[in-house]
C-alpha positions in Angstrom: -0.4 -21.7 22.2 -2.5 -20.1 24.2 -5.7 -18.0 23.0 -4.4 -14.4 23.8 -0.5 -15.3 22.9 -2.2 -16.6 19.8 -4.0 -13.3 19.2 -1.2 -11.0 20.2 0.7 -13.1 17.1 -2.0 -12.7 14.5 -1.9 -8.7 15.7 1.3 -8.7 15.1 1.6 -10.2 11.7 -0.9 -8.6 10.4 0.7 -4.8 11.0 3.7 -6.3 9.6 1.6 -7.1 6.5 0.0 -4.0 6.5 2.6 -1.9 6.9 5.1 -3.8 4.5 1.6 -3.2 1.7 0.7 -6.8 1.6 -2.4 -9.1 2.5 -1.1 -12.7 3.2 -4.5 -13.7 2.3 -4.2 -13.2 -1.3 -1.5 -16.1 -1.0 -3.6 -18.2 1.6 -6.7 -17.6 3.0 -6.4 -19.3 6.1 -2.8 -18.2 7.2 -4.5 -17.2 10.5 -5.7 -21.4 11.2 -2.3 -22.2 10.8 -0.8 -20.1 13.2 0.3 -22.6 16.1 -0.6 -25.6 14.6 2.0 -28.5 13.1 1.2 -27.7 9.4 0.8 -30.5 6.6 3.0 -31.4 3.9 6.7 -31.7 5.4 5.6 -30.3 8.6 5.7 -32.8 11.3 6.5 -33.3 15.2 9.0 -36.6 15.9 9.4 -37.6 19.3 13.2 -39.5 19.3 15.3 -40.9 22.0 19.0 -40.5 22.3 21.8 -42.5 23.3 21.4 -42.0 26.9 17.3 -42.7 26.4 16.7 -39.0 26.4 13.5 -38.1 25.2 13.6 -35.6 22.3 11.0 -33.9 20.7 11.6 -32.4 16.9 9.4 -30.3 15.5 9.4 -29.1 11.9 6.5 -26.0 11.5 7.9 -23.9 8.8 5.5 -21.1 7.1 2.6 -23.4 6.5 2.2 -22.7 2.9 2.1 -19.4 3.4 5.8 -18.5 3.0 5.7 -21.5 -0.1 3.1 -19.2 -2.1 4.6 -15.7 -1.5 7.9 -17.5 -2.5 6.0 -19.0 -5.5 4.7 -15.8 -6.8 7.9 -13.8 -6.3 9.7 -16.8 -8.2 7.2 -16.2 -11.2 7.8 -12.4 -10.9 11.6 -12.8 -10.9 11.7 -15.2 -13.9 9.6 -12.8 -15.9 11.8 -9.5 -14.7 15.1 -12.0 -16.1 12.7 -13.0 -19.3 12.7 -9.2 -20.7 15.6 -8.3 -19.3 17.5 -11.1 -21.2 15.7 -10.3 -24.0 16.7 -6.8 -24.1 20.5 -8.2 -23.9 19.8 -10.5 -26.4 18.4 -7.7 -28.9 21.5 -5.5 -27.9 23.5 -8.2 -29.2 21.7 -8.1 -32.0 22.1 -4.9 -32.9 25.2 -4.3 -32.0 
């Protein structure tokens, strides 16, 4: 990717953080080194050839960890919400 393509990206993301009141940092730091690269973990770049020796190139990027940790903390913040709220039902049940 180039440099200013790169930076027109990180722009971009950024007012999108901004203006949806989050700072992508809090989940990962270096969100902004990921940006263009292959990743780690599961992310990976295959080079394949098909039945007619076509070369194919495969590349799996995703949200670099990045997406994983916002995901992560919203996961913990849902099970709570359904924690209390289930209590509440169950104490309903209870009195009623």
């Amino acid at each position: 990717m180039a440099r200013t393509e790169r930076t027109t990206r990180i722009a971009e993301l950024e007012a999108l953080a901004e203006a949806t009141g989050f700072d992508p940092a809090n989940y990962r730091g270096d969100w902004r080194l990921q940006l263009g690269s292959p990743g780690s973990g599961n992310h990976f770049i295959e080079v394949s050839l098909d039945e007619a020796d076509a070369v194919w190139l495969f590349l799996h990027s995703g949200s670099r960890g990045v997406g994983n940790r916002i995901a992560q903390h919203h996961i913990r913040v849902a099970q709570e919400l359904c924690r209390a709220e289930l209590r509440w039902a169950q104490h309903f049940a209870l009195l009623n």
